[in-house]
Z-matrix of the N, CA and C atoms (Angstrom, degrees):
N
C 1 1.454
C 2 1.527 1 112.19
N 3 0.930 2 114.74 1 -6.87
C 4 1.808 3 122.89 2 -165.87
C 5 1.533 4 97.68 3 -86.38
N 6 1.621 5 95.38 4 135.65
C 7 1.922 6 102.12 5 -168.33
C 8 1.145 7 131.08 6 60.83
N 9 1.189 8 124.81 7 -3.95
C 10 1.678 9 114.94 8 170.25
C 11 1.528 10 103.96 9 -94.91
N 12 1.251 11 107.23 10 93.73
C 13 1.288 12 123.38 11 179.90
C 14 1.571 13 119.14 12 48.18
N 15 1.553 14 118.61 13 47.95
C 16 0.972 15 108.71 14 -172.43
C 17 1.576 16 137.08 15 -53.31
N 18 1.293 17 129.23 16 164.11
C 19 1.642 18 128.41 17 -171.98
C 20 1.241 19 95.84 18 -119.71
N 21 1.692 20 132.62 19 -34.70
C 22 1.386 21 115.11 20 -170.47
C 23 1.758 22 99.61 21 -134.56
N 24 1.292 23 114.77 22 135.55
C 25 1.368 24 142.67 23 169.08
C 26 1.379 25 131.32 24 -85.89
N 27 1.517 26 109.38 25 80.96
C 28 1.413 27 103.54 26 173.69
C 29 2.049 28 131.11 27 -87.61
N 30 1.286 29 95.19 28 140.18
C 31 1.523 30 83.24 29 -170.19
C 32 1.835 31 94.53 30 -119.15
N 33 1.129 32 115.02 31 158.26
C 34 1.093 33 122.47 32 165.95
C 35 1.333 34 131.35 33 -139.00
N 36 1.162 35 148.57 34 109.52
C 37 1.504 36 146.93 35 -176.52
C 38 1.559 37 119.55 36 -29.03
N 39 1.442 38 111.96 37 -52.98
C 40 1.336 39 110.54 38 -171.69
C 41 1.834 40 94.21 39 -122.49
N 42 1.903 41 105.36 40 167.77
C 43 1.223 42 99.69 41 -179.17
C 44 1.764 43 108.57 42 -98.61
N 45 1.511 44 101.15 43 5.75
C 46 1.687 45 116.96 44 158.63
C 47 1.477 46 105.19 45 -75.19
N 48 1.367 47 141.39 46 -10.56
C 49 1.660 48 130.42 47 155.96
C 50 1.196 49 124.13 48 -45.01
N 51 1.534 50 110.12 49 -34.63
C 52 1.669 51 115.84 50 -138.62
C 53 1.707 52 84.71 51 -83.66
N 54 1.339 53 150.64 52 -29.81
C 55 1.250 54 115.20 53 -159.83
C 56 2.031 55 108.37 54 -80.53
N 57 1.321 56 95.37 55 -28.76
C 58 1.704 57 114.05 56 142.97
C 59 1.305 58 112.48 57 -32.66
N 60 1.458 59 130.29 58 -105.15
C 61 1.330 60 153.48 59 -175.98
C 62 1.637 61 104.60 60 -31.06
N 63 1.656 62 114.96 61 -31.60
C 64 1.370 63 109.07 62 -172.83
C 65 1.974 64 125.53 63 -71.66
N 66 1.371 65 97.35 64 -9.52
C 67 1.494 66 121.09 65 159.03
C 68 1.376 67 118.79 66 -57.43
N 69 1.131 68 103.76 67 -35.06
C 70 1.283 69 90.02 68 -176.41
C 71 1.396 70 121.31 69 -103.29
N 72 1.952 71 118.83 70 -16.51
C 73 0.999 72 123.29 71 172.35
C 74 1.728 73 115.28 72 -73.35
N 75 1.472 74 94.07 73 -15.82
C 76 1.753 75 97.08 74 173.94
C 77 1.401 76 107.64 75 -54.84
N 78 1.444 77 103.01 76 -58.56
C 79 1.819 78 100.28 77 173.98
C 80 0.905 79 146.04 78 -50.74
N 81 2.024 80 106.73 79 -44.98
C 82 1.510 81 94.53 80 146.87
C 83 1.080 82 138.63 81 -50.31
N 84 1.595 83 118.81 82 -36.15
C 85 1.628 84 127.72 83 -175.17
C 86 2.016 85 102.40 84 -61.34
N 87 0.750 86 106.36 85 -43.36
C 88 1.650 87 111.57 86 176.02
C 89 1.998 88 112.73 87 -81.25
N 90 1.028 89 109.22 88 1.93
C 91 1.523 90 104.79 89 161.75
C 92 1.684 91 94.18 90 -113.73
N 93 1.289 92 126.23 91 14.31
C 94 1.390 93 118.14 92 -172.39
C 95 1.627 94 121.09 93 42.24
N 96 1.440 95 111.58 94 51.89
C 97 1.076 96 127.28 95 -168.18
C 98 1.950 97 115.65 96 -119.03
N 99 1.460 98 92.69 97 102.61
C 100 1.555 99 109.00 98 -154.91
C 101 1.824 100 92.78 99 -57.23
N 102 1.445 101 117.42 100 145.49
C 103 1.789 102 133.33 101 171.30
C 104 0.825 103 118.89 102 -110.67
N 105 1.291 104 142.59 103 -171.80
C 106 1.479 105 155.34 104 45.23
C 107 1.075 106 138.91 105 -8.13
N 108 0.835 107 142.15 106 127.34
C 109 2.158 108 127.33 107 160.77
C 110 1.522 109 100.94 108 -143.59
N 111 1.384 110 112.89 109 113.39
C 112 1.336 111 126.63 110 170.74
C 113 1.653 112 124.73 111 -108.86
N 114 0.957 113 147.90 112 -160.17
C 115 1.280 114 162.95 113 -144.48
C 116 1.635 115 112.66 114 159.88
N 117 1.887 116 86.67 115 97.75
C 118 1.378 117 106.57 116 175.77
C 119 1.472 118 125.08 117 -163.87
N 120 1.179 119 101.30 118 125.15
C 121 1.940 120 99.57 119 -159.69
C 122 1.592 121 93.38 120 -103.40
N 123 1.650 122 93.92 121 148.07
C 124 1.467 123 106.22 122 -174.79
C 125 1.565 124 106.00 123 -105.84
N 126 1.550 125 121.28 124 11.87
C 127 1.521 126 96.77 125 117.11
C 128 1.469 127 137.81 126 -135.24
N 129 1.359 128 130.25 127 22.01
C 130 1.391 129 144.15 128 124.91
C 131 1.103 130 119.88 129 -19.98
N 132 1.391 131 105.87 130 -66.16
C 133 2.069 132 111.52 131 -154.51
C 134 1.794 133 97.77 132 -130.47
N 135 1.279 134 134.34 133 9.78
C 136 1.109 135 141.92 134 -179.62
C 137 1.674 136 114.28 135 14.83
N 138 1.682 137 96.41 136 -68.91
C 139 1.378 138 126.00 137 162.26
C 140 1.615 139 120.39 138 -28.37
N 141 1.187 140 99.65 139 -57.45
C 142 1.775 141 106.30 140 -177.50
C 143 1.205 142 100.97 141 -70.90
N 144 1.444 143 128.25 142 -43.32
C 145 1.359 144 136.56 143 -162.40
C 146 1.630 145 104.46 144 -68.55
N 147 1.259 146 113.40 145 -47.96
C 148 1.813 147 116.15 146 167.71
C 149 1.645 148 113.31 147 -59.20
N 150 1.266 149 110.87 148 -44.41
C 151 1.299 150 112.06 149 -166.63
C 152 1.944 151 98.35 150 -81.32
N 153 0.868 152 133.15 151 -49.03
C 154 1.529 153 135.18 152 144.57
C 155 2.128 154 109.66 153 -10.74
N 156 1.342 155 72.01 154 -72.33
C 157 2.045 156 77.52 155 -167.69
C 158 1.661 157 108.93 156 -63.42
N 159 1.147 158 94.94 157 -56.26
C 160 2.090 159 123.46 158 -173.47
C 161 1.967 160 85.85 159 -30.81
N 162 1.600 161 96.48 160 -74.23
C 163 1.512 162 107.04 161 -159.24
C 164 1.998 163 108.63 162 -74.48
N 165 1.017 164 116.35 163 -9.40
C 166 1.600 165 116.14 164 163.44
C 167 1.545 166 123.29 165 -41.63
N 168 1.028 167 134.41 166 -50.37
C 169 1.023 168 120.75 167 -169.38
C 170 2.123 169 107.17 168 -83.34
N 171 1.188 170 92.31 169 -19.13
C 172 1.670 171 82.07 170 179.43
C 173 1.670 172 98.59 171 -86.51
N 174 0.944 173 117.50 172 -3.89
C 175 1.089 174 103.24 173 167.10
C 176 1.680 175 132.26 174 -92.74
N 177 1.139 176 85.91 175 -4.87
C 178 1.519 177 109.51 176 162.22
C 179 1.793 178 116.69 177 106.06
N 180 1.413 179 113.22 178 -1.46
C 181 1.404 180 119.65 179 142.71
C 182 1.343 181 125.52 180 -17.92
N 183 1.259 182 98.87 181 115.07
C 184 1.789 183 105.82 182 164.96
C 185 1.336 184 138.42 183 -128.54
N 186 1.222 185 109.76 184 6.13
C 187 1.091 186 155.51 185 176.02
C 188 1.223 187 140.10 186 -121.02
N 189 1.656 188 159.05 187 104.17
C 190 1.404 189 142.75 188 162.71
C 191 1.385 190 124.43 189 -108.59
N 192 1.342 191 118.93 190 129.21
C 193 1.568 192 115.45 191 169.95
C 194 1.134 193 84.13 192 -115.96
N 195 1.852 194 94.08 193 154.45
C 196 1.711 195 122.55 194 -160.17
C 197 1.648 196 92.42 195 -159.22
N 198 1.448 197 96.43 196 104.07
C 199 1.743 198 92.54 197 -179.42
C 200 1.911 199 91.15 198 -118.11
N 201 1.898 200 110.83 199 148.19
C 202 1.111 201 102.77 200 173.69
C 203 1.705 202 85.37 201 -153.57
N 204 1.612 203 99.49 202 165.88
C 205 1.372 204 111.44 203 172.44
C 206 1.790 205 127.59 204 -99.11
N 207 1.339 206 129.99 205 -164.33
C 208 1.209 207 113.41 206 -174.73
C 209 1.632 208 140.79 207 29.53
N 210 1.851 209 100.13 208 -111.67
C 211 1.478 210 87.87 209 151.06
C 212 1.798 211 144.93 210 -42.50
N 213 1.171 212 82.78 211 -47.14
C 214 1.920 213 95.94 212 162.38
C 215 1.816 214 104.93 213 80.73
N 216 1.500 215 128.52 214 24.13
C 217 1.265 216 146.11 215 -152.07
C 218 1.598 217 105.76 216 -72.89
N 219 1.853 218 105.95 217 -44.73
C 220 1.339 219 118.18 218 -165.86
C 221 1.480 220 101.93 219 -62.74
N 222 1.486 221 146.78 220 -72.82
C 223 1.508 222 126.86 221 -172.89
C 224 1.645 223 126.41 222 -40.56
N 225 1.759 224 99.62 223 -30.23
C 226 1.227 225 104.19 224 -175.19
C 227 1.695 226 119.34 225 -82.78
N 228 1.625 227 109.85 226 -6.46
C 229 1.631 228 114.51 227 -172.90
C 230 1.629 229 90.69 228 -112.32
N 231 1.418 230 116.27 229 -16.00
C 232 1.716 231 109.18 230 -172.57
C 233 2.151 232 88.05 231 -75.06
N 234 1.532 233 102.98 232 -52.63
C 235 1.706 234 95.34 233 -164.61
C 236 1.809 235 111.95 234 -82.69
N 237 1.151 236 119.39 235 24.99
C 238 1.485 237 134.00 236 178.70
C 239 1.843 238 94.18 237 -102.77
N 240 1.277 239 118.37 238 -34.66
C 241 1.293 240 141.67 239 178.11
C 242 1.677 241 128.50 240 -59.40
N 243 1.340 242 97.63 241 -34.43
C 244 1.402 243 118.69 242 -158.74
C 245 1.371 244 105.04 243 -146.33
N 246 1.762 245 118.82 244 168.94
C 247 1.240 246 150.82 245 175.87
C 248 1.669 247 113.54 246 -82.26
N 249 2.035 248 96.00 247 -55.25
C 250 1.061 249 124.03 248 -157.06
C 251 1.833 250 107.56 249 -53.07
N 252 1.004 251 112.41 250 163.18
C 253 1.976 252 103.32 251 172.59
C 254 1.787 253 102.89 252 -86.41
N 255 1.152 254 70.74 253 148.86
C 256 1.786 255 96.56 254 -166.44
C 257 1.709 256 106.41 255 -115.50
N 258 1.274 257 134.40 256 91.27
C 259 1.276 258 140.44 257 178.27
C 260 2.242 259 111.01 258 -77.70
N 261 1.220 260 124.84 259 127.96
C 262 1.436 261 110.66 260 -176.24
C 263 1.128 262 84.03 261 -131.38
N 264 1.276 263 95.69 262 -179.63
C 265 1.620 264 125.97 263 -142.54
C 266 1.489 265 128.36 264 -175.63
N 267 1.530 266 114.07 265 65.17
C 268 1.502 267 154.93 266 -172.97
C 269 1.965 268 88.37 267 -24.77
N 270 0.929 269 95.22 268 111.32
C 271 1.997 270 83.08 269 161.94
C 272 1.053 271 96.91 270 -100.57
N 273 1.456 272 113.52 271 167.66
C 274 1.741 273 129.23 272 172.44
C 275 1.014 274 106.44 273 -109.26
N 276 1.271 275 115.14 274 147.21
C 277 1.474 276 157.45 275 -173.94
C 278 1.133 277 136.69 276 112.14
N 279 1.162 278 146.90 277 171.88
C 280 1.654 279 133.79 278 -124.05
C 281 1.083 280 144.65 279 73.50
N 282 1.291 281 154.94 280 140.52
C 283 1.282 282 151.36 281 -101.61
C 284 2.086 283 78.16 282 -89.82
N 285 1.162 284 118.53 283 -17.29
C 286 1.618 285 103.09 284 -169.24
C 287 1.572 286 98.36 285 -99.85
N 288 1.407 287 127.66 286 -62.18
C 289 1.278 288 125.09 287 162.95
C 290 1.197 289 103.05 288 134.61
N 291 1.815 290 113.60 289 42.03
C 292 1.193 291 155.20 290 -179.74
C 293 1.887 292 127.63 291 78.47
N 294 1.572 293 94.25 292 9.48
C 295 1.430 294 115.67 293 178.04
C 296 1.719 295 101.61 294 -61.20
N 297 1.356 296 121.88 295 -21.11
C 298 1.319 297 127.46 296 -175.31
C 299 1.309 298 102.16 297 -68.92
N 300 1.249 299 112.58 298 -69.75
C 301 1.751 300 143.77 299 170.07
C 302 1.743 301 110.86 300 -26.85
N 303 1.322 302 103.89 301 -58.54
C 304 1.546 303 116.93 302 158.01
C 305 1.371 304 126.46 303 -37.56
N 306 1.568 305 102.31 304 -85.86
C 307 1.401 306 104.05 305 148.41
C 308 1.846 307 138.63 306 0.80
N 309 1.709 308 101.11 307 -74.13
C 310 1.562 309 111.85 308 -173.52
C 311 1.485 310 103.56 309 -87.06
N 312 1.571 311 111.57 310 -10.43
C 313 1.661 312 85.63 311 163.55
C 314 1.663 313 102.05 312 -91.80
N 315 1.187 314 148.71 313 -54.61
C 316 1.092 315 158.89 314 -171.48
C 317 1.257 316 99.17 315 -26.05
N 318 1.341 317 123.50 316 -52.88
C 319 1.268 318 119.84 317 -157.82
C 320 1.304 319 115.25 318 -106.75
N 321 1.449 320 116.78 319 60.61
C 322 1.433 321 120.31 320 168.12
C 323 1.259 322 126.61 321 -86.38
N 324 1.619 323 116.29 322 142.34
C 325 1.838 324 108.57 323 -171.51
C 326 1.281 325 107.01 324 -55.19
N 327 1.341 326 102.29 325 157.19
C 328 1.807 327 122.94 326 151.55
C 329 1.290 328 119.78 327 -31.30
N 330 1.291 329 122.12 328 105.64
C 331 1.606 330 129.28 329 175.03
C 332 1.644 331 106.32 330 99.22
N 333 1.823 332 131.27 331 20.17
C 334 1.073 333 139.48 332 153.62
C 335 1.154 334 120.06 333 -134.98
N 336 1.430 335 104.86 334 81.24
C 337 2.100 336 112.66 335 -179.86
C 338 1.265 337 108.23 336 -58.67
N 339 1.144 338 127.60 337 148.87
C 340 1.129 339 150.10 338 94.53
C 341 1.471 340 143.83 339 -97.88
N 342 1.288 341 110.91 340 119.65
C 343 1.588 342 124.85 341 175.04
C 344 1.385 343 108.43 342 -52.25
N 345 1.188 344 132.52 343 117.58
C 346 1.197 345 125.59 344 -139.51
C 347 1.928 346 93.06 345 -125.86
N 348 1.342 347 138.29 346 96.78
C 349 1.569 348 145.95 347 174.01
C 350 1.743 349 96.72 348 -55.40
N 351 1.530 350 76.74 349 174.49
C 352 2.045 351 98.10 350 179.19
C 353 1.819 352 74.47 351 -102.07
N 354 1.588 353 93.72 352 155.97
C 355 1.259 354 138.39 353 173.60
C 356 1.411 355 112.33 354 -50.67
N 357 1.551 356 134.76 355 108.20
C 358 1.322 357 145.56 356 -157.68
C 359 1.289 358 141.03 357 71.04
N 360 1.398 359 120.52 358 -111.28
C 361 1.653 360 131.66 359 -156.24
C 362 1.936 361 89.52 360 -102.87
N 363 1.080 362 104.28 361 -37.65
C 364 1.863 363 101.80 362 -177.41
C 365 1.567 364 109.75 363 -75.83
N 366 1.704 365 107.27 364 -33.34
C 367 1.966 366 106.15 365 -178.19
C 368 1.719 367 90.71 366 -67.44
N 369 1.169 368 89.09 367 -47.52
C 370 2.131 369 94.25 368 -161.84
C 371 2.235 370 91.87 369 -51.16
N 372 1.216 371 127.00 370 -78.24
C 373 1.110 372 109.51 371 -172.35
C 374 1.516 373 110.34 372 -47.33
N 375 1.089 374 132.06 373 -42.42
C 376 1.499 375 131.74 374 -161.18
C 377 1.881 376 114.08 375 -61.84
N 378 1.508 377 99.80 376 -36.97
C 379 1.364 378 132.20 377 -172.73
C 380 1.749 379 93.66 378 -71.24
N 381 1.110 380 110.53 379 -48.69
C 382 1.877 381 124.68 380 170.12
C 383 1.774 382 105.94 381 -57.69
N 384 0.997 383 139.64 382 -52.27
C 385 1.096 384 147.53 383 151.05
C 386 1.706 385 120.44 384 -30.30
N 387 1.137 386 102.23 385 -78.34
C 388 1.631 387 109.91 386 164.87
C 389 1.246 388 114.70 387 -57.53
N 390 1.172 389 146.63 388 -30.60
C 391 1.211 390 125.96 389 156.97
C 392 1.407 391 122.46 390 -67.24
N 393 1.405 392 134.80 391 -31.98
C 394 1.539 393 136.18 392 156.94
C 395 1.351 394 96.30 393 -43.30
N 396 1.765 395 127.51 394 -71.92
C 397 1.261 396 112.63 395 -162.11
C 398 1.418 397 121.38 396 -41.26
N 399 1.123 398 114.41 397 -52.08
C 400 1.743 399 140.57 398 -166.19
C 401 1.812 400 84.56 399 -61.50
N 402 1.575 401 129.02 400 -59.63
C 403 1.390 402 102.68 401 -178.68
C 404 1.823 403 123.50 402 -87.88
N 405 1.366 404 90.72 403 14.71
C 406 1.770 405 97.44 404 165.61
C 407 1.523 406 93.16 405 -65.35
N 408 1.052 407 129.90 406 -56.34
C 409 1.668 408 118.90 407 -130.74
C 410 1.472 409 108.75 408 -78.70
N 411 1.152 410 129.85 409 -12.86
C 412 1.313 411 123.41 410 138.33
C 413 1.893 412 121.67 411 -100.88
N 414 1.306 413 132.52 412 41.02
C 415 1.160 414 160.69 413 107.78
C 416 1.128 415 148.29 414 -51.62
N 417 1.245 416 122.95 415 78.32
C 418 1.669 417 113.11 416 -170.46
C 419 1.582 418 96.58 417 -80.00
N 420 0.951 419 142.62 418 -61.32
C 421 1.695 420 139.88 419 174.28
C 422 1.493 421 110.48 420 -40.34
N 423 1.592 422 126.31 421 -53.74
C 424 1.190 423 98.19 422 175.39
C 425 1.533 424 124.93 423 -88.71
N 426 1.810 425 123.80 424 19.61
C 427 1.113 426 154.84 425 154.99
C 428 1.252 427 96.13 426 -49.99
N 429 1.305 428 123.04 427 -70.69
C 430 1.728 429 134.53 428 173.80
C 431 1.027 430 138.20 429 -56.65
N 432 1.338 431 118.48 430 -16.39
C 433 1.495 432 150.44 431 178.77
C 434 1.664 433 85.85 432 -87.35
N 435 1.162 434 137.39 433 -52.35
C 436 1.514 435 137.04 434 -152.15
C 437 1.298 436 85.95 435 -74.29
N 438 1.301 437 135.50 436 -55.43
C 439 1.565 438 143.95 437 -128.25
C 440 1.533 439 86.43 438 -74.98
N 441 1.827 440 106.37 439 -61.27
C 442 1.724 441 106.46 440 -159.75
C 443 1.868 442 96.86 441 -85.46
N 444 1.414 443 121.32 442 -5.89
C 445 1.745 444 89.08 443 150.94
C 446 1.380 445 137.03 444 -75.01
N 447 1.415 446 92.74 445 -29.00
C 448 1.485 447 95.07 446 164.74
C 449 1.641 448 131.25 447 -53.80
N 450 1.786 449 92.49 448 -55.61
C 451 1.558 450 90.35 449 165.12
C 452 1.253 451 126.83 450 -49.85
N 453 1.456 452 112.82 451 -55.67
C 454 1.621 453 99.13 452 175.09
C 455 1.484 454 118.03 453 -75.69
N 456 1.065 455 122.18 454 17.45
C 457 2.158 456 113.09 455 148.79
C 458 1.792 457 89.46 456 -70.57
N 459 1.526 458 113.37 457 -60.30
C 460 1.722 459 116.36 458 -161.05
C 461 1.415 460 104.79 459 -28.99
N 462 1.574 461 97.14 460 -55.98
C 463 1.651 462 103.75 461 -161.34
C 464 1.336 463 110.89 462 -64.86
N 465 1.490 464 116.56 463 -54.23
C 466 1.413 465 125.14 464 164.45
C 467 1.705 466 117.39 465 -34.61
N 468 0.803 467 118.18 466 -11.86
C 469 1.620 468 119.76 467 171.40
C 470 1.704 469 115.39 468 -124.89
N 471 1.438 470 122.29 469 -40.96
C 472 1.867 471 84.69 470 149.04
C 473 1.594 472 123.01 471 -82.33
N 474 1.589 473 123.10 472 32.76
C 475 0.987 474 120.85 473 133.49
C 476 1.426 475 141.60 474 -48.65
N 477 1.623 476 98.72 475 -61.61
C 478 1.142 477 112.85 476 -167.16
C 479 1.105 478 105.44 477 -93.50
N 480 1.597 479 115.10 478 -8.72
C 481 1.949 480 100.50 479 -174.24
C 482 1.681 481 92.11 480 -88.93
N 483 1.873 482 124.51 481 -20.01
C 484 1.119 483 105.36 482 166.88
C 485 1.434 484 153.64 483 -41.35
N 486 1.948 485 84.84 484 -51.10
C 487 1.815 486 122.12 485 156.17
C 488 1.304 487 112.03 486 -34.96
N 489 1.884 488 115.49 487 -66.82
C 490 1.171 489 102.25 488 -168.16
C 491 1.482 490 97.90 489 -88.86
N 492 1.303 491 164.35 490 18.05
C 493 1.828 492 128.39 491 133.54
C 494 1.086 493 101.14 492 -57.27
N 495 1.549 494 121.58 493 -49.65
C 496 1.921 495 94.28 494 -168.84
C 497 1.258 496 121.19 495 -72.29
N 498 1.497 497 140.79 496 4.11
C 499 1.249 498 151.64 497 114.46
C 500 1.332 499 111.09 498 -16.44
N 501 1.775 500 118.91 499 -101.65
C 502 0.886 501 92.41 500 -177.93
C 503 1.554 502 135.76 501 -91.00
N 504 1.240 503 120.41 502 55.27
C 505 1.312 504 118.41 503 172.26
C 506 1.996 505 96.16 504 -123.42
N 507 1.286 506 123.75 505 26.24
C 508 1.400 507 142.63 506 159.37
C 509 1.689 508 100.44 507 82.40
N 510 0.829 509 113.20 508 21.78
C 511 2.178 510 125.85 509 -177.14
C 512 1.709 511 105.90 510 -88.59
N 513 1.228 512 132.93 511 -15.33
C 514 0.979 513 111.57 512 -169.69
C 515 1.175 514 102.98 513 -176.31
């Protein structure tokens, strides 16, 4: 899915994100939703990281996830950058166990959002999610795509709460 006209832009600080970050590209990959995924720290490569965000939207970006660790700097210098919505995504580890990371995206001033994920492999898919939503809304097809994933989580769980009564009622 990467470069064919992508809609959503993921950046990540380190190239230890990506088994993180790959949650969420699963989702795009299953809404058939063309990416990016780069590796670029905003304060390492600053440069790449501007020239990354700056040039996104002509490239047809509509979307950005920006996951970083510790300091947690990259969501907050990618959406200082841009218009576009900016989704982050706290990784863990560090002396807190990414509660730090949480933290410095959470707490961005007045008039610089960030959509702010839970901490790891659940923000990274969830963050994948919210960006489908955000390009549902001018989507009626992937509007529909949202509707029957949802249903099948529904079903997928009186599945399993089926499994377990006939568990414990000695059936299975």
């Amino acid at each position: 899915m990467q470069n064919m006209n992508p809609k959503v832009l993921i950046i990540m600080g380190s190239d230890s994100d990506y088994p993180v970050l790959e949650e969420g590209a699963k989702v795009l990959k299953s809404f058939h939703i063309p990416f990016e995924m780069h590796v670029s720290s905003a304060h390492r490569s600053p440069r790449k990281t501007e020239e990354l965000v700056s040039g996104a939207a002509g490239r047809g970006i509509k979307v950005i996830i920006a996951a970083a660790g510790v300091a947690a700097h990259l969501p907050g210098v990618v959406a200082a950058g841009t218009i576009l919505p900016v989704i982050g995504v706290p990784m863990a580890g560090g002396a807190l166990n990414g509660v730090d990371a949480l933290y410095s995206i959470v707490q961005m001033p007045g008039g610089v959002p960030v959509a702010t994920m839970a901490i790891g492999k659940a923000g990274a898919k969830n963050a994948g999610i919210l960006a489908v939503q955000i390009l549902a809304l001018a989507d009626a097809e992937l509007s529909r795509k949202l509707v029957r994933y949802r249903e099948e989580m529904a079903r997928e769980v009186e599945e399993k709460d089926a499994k377990l009564n006939r568990m414990l009622q000695g059936e299975g």
